[in-house]
C-alpha positions in Angstrom: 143.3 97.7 84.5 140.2 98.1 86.7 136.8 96.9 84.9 133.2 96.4 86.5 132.5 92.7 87.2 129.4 91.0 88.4 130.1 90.5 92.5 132.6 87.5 93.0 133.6 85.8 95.6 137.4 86.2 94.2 137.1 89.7 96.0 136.2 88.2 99.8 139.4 90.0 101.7 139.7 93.3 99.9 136.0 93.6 100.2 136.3 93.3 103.9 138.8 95.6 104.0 136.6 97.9 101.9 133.4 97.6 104.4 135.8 98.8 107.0 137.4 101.8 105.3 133.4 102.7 104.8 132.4 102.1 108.6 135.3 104.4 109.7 134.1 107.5 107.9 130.4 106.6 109.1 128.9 104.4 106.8 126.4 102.1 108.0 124.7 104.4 110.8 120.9 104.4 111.3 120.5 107.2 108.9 122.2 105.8 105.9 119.7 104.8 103.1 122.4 104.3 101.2 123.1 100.6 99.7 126.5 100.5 101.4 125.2 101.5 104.5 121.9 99.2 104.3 124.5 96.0 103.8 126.6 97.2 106.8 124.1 96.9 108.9 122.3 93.7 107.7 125.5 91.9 107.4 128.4 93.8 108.9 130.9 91.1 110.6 128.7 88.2 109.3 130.3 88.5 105.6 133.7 87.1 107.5 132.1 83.9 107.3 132.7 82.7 103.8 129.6 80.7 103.3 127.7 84.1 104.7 129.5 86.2 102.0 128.9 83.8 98.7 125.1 84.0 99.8 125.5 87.6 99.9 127.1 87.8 96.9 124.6 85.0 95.3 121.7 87.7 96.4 123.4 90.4 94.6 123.6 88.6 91.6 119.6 87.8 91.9 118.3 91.2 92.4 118.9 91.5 88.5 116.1 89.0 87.7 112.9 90.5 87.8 111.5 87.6 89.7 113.4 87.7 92.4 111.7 88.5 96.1 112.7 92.0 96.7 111.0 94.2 99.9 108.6 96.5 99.3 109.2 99.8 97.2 112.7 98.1 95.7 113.2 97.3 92.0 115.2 95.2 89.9 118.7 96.2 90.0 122.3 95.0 88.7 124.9 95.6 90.9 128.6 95.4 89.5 132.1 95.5 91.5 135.0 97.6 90.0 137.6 95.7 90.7 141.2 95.1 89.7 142.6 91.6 89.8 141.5 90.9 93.1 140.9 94.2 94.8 137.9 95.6 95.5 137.6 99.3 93.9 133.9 100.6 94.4 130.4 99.2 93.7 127.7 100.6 91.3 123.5 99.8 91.2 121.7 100.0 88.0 117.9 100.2 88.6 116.1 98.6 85.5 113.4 101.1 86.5 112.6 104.2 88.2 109.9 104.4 91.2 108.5 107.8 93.0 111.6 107.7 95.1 114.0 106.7 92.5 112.6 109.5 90.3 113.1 112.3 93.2 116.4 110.7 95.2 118.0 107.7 93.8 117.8 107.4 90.0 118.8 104.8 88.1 122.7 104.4 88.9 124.0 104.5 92.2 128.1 103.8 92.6 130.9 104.1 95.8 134.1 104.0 95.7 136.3 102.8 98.8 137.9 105.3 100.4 141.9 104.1 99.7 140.6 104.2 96.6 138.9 107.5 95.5 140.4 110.8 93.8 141.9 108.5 91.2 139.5 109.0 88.5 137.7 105.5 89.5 133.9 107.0 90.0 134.2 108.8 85.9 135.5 105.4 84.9 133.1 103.1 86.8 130.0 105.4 85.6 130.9 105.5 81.9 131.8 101.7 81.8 128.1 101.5 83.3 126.3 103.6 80.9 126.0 100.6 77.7 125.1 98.2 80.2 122.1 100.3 81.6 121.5 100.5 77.5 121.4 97.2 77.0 118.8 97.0 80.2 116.5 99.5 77.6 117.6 102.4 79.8 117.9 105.5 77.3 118.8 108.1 79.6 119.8 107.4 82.9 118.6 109.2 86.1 121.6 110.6 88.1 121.6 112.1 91.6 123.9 113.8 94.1 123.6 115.6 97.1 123.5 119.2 96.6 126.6 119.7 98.6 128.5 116.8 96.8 130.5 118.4 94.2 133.3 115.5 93.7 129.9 113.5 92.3 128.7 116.3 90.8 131.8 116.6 88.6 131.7 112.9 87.7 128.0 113.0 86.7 128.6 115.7 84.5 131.9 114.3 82.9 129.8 111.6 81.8 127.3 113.5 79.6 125.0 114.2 83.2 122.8 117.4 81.7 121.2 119.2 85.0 117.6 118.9 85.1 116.6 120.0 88.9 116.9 120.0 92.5 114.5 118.0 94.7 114.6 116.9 98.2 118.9 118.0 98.5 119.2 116.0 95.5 120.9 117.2 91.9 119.3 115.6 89.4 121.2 114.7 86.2 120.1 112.9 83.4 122.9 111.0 81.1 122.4 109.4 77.5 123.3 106.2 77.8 124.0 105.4 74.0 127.1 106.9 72.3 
């Protein structure tokens, strides 16, 4: 059964495998903002290297502490794997708090799911399985955005509770109770 996990090395070759699937359908270009595509290209081949990777996945783990460096504009952040047994599913950000951008673009949860991997029902699971953790972070409601022209997400958001608010900047903005 896949569950959300804190990132693990246990994951190292499915992960990999993963990156790829996302570089083939684009990720990781200059114009991708997105954390997938931000870790492409600060890492790309380099998480071959274990050693490289367990820092990487060390990092990840740190973001959650809110005294951890982080560059400017950036906030703390819990990032969890969906994995089963050792295969890498999808990944999903928790922002402890919302910033100007976050507020108009990002929001507080941000999740991919590999390509192998999607149309399976994985992105409703991963997001609900998410919601009590960004509850026990003191997040009431949660900020969720989509691209306007990104109805797969759109239909996850709002199988989770997601209530549409607005649009801003191409974003849908969806706000979800995170409580039961």
């Amino acid at each position: 059964m896949p569950r959300l996990v804190p990132p693990s090395t246990d994951v190292h070759a499915s992960f990999l495998a993963a990156m790829a699937e996302f570089r083939a359908e684009g990720r990781g270009a200059p114009d991708d903002a997105s954390a997938i595509g931000r870790d492409l290209r600060a890492h790309g081949d380099a998480w071959r290297d274990p050693a490289v990777f367990a820092r990487h996945v060390a990092a990840l783990r740190a973001d959650a502490l809110p005294e951890t460096p982080r560059p400017e504009g950036f906030v703390p952040s819990t990032t969890l794997w969906y994995v089963e047994g050792e295969e890498f599913l999808g990944r999903l950000d928790i922002r402890h708090e919302l910033n100007d951008w976050l507020l108009e673009r990002g929001g507080h949860i941000g999740y991919d799911v590999r390509p192998a991997a999607r149309r399976r029902g994985h992105a409703t699971a991963m997001l609900r399985a998410a919601l009590p953790v960004a509850a026990s972070l003191g997040i009431d409601r949660a900020l969720v955005t989509c691209d306007v022209g990104n109805e797969p997400s759109r239909r996850v958001i709002q199988a989770c509770g997601g209530v549409y608010e607005d649009t801003r900047k191409g974003k849908l903005r969806h706000w979800i109770p995170t409580a039961g």
